[in-house]
N, CA, C and O atoms as CSV, one atom per row, in Angstrom:
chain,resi,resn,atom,element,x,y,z
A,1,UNK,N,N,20.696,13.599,-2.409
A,1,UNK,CA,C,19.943,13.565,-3.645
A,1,UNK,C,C,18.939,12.424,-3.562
A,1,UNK,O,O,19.307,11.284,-3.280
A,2,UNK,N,N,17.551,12.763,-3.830
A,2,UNK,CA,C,16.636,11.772,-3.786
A,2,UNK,C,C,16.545,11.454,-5.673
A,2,UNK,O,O,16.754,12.104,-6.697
A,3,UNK,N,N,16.121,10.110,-5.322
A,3,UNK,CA,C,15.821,9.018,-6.279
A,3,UNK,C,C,14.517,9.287,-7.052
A,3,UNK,O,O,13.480,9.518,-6.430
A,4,UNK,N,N,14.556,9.254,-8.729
A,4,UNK,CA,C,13.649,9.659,-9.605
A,4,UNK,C,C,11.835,9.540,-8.603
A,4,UNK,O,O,11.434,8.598,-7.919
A,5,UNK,N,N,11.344,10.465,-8.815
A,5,UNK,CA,C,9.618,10.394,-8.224
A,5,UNK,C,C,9.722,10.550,-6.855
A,5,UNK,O,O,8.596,10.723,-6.389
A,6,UNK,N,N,11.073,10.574,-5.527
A,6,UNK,CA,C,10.917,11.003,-4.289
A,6,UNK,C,C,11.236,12.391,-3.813
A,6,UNK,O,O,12.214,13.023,-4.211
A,7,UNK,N,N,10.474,12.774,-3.053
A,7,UNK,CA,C,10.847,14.270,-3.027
A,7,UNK,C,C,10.893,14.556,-1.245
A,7,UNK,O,O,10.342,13.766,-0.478
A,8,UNK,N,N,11.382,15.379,-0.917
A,8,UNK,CA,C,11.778,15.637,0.610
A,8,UNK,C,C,10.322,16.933,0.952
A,8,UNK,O,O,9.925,17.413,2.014
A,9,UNK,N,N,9.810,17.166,-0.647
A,9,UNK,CA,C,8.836,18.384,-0.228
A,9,UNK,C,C,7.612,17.132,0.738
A,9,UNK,O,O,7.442,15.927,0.555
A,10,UNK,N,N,7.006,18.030,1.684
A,10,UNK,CA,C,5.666,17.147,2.158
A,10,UNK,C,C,4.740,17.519,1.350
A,10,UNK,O,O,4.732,18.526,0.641
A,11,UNK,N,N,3.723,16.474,1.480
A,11,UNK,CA,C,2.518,16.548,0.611
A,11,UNK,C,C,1.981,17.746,0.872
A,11,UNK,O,O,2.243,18.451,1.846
A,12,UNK,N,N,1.029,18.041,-0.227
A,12,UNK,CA,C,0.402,19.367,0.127
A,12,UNK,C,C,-1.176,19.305,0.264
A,12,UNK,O,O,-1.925,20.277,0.174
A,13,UNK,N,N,-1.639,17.678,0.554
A,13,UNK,CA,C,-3.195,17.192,0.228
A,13,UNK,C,C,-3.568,15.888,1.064
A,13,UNK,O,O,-2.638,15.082,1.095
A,14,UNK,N,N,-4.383,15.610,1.550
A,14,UNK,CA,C,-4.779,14.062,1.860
A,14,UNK,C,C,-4.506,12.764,0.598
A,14,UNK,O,O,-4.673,13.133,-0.564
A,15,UNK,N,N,-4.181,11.591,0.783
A,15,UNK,CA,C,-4.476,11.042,0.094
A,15,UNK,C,C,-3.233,9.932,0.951
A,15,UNK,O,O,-2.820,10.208,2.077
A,16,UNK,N,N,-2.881,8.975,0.357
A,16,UNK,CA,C,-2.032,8.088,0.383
A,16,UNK,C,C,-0.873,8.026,0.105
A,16,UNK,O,O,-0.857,7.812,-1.107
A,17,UNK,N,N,0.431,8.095,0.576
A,17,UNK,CA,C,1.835,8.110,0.142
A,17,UNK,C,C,2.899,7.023,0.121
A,17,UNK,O,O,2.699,6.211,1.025
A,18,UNK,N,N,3.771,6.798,-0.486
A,18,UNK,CA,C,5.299,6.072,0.010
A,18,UNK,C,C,5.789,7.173,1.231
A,18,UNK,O,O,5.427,8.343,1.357
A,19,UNK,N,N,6.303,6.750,1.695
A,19,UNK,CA,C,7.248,7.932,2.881
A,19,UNK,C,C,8.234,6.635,3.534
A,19,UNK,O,O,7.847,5.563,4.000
A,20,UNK,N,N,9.714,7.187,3.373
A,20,UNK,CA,C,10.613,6.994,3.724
A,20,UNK,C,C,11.646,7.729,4.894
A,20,UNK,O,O,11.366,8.918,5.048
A,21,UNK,N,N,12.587,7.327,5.595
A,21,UNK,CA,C,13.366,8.167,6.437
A,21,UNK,C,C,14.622,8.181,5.963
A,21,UNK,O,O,15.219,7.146,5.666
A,22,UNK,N,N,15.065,9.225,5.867
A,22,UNK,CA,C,15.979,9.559,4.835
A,22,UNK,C,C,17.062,10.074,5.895
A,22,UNK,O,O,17.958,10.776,5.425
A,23,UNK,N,N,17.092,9.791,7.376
A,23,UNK,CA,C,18.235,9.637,8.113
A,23,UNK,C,C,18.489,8.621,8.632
A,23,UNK,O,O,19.459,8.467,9.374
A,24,UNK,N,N,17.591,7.661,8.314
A,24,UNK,CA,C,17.574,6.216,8.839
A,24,UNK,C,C,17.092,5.163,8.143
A,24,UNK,O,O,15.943,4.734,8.246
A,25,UNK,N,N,18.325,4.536,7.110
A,25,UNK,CA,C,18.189,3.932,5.744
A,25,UNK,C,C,16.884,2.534,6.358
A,25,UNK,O,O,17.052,1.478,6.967
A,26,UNK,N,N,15.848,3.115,5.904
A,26,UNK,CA,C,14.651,1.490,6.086
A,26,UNK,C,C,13.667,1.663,4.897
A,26,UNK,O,O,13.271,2.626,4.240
A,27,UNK,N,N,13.438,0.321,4.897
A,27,UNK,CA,C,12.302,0.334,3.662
A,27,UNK,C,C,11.019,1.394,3.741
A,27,UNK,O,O,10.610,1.776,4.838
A,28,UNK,N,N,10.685,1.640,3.051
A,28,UNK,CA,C,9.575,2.633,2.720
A,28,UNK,C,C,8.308,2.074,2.840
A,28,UNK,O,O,8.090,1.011,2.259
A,29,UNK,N,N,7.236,2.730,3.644
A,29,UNK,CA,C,6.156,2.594,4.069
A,29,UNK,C,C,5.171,3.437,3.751
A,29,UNK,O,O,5.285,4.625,3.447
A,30,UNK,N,N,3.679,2.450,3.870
A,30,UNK,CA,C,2.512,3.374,2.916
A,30,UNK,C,C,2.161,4.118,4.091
A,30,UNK,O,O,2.146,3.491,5.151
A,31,UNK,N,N,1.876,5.344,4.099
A,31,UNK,CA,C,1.234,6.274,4.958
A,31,UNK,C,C,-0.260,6.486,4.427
A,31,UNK,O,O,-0.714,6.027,3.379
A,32,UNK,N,N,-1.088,7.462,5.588
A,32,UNK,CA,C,-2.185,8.118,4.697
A,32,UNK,C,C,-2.129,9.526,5.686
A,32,UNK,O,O,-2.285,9.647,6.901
A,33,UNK,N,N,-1.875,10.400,4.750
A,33,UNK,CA,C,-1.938,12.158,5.396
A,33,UNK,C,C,-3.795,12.204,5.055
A,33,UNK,O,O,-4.467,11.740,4.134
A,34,UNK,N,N,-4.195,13.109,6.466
A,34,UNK,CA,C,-5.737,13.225,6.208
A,34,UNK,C,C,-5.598,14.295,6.842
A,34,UNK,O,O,-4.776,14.322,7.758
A,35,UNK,N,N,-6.490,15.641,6.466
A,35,UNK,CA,C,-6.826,16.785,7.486
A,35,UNK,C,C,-7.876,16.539,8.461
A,35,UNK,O,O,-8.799,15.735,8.333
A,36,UNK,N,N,-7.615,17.419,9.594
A,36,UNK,CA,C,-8.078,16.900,10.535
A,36,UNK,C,C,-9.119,18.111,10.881
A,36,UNK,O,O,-10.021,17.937,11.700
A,37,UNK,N,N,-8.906,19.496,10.117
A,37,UNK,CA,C,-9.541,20.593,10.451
A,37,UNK,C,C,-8.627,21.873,10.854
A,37,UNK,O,O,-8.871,23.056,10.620
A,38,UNK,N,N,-7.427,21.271,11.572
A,38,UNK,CA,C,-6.677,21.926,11.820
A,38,UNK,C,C,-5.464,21.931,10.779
A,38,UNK,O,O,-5.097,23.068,10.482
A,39,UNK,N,N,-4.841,20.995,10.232
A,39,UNK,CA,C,-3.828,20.661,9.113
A,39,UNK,C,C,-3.692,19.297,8.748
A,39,UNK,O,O,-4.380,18.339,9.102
A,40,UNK,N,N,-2.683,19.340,7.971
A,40,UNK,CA,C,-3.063,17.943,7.809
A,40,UNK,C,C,-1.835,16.687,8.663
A,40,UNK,O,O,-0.631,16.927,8.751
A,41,UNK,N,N,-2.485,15.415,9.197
A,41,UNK,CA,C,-2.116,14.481,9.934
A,41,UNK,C,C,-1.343,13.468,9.096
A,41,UNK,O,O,-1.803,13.381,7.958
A,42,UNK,N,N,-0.030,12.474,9.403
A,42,UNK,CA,C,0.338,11.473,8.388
A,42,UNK,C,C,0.269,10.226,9.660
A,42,UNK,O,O,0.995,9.961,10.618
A,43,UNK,N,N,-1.126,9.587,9.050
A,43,UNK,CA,C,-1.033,7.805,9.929
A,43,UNK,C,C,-0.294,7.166,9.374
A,43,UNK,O,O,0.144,7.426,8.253
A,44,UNK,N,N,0.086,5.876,10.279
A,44,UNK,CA,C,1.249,5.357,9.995
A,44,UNK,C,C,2.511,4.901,10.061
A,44,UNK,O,O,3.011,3.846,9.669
A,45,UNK,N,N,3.113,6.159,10.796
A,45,UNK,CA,C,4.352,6.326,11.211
A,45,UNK,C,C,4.348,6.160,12.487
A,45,UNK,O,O,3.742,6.883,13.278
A,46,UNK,N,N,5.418,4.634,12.937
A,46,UNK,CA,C,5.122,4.168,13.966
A,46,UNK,C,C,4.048,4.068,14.739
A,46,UNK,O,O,3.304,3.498,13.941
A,47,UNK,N,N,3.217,4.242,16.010
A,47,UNK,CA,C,1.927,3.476,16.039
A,47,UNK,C,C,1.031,4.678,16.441
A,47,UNK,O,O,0.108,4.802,17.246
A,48,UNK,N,N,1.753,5.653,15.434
A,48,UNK,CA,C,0.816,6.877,16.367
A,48,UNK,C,C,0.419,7.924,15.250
A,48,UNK,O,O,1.119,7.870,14.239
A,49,UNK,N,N,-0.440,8.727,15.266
A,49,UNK,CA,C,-0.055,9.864,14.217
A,49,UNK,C,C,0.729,10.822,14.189
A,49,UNK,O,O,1.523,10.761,15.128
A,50,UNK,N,N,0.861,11.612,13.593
A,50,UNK,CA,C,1.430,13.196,13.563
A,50,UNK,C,C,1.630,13.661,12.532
A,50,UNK,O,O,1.613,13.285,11.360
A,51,UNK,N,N,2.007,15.324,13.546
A,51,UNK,CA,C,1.370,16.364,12.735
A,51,UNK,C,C,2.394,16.303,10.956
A,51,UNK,O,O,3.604,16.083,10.915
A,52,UNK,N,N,1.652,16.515,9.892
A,52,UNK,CA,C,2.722,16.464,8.603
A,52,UNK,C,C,4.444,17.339,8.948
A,52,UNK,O,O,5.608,16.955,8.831
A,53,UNK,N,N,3.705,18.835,9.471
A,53,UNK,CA,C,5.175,19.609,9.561
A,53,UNK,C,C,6.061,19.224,10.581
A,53,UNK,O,O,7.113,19.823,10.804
A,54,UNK,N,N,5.416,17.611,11.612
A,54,UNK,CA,C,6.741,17.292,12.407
A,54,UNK,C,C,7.736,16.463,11.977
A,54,UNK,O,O,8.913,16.420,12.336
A,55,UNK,N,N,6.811,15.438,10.719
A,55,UNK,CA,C,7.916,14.642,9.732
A,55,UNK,C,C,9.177,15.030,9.225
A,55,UNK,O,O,9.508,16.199,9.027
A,56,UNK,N,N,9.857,14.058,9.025
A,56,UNK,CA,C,11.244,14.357,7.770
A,56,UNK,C,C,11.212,12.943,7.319
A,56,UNK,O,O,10.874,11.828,7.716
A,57,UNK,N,N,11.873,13.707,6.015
A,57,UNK,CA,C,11.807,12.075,4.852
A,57,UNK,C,C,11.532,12.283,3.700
A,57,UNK,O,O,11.443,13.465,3.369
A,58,UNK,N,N,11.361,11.509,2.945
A,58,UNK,CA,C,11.324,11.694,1.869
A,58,UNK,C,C,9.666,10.675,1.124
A,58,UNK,O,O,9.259,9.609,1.585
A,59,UNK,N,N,9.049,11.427,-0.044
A,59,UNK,CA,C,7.639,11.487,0.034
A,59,UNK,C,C,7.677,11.023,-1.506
A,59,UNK,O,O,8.714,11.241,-2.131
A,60,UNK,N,N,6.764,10.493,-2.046
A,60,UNK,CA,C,6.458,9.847,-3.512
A,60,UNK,C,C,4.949,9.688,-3.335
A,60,UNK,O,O,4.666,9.423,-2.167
A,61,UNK,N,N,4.104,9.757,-3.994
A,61,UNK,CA,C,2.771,9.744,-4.450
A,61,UNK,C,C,1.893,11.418,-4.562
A,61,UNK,O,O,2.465,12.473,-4.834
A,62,UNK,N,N,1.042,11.327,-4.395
A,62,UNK,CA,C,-0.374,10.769,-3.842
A,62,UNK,C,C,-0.314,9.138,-4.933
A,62,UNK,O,O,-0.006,8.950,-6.110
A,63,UNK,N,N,-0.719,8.329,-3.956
A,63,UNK,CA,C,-1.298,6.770,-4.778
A,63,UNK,C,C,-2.536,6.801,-5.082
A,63,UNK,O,O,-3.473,7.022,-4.314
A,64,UNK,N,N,-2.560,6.662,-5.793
A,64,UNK,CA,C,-4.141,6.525,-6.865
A,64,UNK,C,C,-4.585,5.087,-6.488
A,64,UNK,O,O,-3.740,4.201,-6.619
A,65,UNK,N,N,-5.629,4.811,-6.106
A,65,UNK,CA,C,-6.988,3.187,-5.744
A,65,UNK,C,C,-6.199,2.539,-6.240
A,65,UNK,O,O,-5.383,1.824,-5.660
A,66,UNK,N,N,-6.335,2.703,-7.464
A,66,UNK,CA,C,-5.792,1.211,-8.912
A,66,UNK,C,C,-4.394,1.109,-9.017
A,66,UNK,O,O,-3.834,0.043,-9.271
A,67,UNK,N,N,-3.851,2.093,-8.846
A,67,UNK,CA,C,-1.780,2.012,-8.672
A,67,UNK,C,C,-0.949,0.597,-8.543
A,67,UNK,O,O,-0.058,0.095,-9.229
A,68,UNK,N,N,-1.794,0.091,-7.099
A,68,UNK,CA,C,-1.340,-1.365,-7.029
A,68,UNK,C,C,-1.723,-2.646,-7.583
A,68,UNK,O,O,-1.109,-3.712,-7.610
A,69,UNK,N,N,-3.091,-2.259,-8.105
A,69,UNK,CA,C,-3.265,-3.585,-8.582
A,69,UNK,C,C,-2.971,-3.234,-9.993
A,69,UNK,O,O,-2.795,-4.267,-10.639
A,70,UNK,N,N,-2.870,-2.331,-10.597
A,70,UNK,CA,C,-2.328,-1.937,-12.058
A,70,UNK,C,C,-0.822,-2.106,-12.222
A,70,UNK,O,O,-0.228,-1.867,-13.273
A,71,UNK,N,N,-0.157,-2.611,-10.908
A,71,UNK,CA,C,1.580,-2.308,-10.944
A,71,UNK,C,C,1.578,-3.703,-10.895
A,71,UNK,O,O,2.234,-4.209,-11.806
A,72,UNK,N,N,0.819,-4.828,-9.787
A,72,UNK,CA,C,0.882,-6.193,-10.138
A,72,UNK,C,C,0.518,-7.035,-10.913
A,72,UNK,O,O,0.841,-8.222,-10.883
A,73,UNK,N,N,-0.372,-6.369,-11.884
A,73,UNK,CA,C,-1.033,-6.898,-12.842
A,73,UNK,C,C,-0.216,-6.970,-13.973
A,73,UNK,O,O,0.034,-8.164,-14.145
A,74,UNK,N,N,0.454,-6.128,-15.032
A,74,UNK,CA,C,1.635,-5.540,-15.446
A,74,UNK,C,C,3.064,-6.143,-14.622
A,74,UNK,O,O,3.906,-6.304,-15.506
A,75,UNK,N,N,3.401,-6.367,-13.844
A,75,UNK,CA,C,4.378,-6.882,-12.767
A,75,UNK,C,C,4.530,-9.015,-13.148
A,75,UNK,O,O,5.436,-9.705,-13.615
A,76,UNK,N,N,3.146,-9.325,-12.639
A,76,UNK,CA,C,3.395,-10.305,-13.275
A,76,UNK,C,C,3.396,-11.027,-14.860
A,76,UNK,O,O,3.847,-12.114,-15.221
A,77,UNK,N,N,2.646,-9.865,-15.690
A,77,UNK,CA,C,2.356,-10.387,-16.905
A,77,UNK,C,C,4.245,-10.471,-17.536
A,77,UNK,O,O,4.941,-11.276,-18.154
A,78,UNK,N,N,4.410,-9.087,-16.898
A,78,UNK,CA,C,6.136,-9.097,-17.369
A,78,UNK,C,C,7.535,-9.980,-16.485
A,78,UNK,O,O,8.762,-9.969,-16.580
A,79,UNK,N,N,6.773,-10.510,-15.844
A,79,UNK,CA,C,7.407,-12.079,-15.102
A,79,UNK,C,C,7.163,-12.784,-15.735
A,79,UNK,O,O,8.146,-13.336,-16.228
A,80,UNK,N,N,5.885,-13.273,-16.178
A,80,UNK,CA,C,5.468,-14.400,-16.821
A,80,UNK,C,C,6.539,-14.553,-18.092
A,80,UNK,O,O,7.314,-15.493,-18.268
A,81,UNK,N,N,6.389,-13.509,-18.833
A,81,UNK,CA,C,7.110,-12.965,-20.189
A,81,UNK,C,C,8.791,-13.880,-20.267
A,81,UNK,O,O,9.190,-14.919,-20.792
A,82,UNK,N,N,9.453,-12.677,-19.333
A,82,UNK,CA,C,10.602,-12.703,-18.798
A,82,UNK,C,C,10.933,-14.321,-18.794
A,82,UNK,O,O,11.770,-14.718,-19.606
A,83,UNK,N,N,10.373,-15.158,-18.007
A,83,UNK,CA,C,10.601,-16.224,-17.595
A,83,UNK,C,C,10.262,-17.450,-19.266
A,83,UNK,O,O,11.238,-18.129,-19.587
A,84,UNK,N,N,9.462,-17.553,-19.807
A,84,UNK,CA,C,8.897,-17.796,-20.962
A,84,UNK,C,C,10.029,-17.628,-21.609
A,84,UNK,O,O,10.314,-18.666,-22.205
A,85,UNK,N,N,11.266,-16.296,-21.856
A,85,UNK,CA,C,11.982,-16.359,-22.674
A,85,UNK,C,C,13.339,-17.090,-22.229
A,85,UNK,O,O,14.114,-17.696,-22.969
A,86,UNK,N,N,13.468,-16.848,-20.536
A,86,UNK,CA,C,14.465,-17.256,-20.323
A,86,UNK,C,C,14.580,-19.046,-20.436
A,86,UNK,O,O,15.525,-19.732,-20.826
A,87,UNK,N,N,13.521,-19.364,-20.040
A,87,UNK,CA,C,13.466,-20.775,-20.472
A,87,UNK,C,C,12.872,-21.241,-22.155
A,87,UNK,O,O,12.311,-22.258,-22.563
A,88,UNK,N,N,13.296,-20.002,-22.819
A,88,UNK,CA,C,12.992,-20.751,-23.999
A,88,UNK,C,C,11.765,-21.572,-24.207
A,88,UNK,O,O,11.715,-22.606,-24.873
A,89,UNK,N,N,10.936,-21.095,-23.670
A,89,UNK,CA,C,9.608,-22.163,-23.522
A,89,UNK,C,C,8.647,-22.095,-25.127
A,89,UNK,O,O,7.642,-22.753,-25.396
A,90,UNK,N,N,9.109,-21.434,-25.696
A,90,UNK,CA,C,8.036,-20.777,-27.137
A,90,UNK,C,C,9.099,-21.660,-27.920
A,90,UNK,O,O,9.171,-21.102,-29.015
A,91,UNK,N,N,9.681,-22.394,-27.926
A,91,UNK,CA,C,11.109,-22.611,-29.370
A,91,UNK,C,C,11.576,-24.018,-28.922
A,91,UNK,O,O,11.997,-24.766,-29.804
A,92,UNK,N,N,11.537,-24.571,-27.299
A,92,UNK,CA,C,12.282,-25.444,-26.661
A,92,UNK,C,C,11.863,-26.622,-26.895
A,92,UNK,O,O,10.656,-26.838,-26.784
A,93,UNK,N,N,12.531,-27.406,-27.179
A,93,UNK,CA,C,12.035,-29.341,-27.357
A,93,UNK,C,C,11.887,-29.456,-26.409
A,93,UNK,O,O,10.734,-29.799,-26.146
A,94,UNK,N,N,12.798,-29.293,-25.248
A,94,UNK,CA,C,13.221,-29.626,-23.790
A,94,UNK,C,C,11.893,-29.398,-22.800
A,94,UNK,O,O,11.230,-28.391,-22.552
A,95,UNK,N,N,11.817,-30.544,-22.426
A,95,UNK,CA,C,10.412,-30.863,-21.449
A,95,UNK,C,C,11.157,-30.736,-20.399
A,95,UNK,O,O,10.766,-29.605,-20.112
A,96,UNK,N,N,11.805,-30.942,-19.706
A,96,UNK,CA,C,12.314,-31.474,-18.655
A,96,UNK,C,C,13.367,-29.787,-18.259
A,96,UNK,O,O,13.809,-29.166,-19.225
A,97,UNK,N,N,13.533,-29.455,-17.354
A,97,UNK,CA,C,14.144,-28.617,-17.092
A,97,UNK,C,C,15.059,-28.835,-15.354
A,97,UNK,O,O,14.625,-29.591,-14.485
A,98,UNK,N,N,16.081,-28.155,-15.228
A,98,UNK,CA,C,16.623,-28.993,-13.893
A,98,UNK,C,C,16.381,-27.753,-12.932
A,98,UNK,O,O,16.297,-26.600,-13.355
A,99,UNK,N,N,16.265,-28.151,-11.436
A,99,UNK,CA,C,15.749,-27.059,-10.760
A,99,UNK,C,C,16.947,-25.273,-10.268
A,99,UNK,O,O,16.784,-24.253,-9.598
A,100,UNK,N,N,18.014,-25.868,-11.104
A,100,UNK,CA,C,19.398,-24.780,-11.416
A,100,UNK,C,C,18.762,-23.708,-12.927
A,100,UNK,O,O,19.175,-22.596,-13.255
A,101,UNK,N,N,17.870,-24.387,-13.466
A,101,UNK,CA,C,17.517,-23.989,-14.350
A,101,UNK,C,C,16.426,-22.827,-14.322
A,101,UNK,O,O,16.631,-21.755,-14.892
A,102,UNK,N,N,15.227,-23.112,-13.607
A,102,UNK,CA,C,14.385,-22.900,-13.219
A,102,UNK,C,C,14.994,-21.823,-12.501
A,102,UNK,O,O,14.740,-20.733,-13.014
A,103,UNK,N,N,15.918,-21.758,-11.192
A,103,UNK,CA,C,16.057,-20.560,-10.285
A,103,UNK,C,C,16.652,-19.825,-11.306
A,103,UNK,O,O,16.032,-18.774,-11.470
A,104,UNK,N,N,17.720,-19.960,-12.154
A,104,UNK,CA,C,18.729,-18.857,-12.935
A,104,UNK,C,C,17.529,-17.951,-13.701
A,104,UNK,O,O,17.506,-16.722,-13.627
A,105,UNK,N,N,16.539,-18.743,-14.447
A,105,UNK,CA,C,15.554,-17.839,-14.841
A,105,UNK,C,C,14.326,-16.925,-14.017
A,105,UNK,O,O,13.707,-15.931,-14.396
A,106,UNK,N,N,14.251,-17.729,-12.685
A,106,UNK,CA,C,13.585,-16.794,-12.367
A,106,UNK,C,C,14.338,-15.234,-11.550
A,106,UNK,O,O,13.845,-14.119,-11.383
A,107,UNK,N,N,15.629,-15.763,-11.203
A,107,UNK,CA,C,17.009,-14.262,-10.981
A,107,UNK,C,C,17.115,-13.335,-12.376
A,107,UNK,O,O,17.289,-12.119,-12.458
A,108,UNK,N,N,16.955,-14.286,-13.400
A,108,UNK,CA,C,17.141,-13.267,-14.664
A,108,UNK,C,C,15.707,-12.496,-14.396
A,108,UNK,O,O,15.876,-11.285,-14.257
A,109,UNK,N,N,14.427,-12.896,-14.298
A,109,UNK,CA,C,13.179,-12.214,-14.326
A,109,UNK,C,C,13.397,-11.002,-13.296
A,109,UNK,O,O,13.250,-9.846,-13.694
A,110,UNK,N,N,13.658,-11.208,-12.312
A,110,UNK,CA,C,14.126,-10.603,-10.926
A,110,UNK,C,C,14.611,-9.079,-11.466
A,110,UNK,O,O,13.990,-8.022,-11.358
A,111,UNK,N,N,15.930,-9.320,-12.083
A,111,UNK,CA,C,16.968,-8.938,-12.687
A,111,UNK,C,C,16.090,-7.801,-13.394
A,111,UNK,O,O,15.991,-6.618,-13.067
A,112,UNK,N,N,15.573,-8.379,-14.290
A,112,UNK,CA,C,14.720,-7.503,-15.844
A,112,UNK,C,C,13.564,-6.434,-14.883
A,112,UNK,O,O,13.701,-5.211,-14.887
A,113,UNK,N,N,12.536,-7.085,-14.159
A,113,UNK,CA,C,12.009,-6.799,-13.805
A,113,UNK,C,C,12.407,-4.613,-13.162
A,113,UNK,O,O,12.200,-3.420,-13.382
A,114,UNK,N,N,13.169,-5.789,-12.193
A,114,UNK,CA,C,13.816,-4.515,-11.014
A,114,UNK,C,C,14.312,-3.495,-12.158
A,114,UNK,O,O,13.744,-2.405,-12.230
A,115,UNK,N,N,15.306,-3.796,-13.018
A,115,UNK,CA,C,16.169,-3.030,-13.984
A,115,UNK,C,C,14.883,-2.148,-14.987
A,115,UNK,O,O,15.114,-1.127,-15.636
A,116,UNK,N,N,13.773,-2.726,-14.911
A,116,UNK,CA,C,12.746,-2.017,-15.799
A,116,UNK,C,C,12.068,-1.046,-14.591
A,116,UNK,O,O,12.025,0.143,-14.907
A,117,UNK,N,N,11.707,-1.269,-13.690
A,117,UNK,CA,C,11.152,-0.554,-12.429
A,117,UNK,C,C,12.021,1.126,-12.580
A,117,UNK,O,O,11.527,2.253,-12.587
A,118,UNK,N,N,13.293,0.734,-12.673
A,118,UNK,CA,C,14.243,1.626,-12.807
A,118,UNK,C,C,14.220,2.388,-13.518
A,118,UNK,O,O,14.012,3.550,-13.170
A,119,UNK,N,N,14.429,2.038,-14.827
A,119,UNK,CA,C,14.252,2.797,-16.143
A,119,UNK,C,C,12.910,4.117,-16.021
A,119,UNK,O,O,13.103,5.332,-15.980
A,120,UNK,N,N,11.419,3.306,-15.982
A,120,UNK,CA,C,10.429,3.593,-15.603
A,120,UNK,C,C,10.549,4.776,-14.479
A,120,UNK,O,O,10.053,5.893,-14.622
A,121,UNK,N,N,11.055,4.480,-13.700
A,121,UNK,CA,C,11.015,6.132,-12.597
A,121,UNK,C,C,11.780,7.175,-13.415
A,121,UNK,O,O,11.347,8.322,-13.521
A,122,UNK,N,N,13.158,6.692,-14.115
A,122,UNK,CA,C,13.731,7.565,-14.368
A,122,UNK,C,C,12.877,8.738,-15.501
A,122,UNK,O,O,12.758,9.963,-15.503
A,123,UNK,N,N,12.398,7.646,-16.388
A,123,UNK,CA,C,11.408,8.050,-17.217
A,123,UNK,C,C,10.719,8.864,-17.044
A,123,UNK,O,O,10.758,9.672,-17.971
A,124,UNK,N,N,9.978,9.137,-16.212
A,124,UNK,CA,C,9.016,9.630,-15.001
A,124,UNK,C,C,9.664,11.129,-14.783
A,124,UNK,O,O,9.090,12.216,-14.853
A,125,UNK,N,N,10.704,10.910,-14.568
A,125,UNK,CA,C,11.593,12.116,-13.606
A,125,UNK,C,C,11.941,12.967,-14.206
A,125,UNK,O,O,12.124,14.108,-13.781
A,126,UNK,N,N,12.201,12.336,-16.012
A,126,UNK,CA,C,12.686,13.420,-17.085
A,126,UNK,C,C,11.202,14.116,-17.708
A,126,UNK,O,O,11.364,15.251,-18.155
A,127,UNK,N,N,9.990,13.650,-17.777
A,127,UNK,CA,C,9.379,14.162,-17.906
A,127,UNK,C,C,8.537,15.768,-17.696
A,127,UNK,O,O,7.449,15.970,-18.234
């Protein structure tokens, strides 16, 4: 069973993807499938191309230009946030903070963050 927004179908277009190997648990990597005239090609994968129908794995996008800088932009504003509350920084007398302090909030941000990433696909998936 793949995870909300990944799908084992291959793309059916050029453009930019996530692509994962889904017999060989590793982090997920950006590809770009392009036709070549003959079908379409996925660069990327390891240092060479090939053909889309020789792949297996599992596939999420086409990525849209703005995707990433619209996901870090949003990404940190809701770090910034996160962290702001965990240190009480809007309410706090406390100037001084100890550096146990500082890491626990930025694991809670971590925490929120990832746990919202989550939500968000699932979101996605019921749609």
């Amino acid at each position: 069973m793949t995870e909300a927004g990944w799908t084992r179908g291959r793309p059916t277009k050029p453009g930019w993807y996530w692509w994962r190997d889904c017999d060989c648990p590793s982090d997920p990597i950006i590809v770009r499938v392009v036709h070549d005239g003959y079908g379409l090609i996925v660069y990327g994968l390891e240092e060479y191309s090939r053909r889309l129908y020789e792949t297996r794995g599992e596939w999420l996008g086409p990525l849209s230009p703005d995707s990433y800088q619209q996901g870090r932009v949003a990404g940190a504003r809701d770090y910034r946030d996160t962290i702001i509350k965990e240190l009480d920084l809007d309410n706090s007398k406390q100037q001084e903070f100890t550096r146990t302090d500082v890491i626990l909030a930025l694991a809670h941000a971590d925490d929120a963050l990832a746990q919202q990433a989550q939500d968000d696909q699932l979101a996605k998936g019921e749609q």
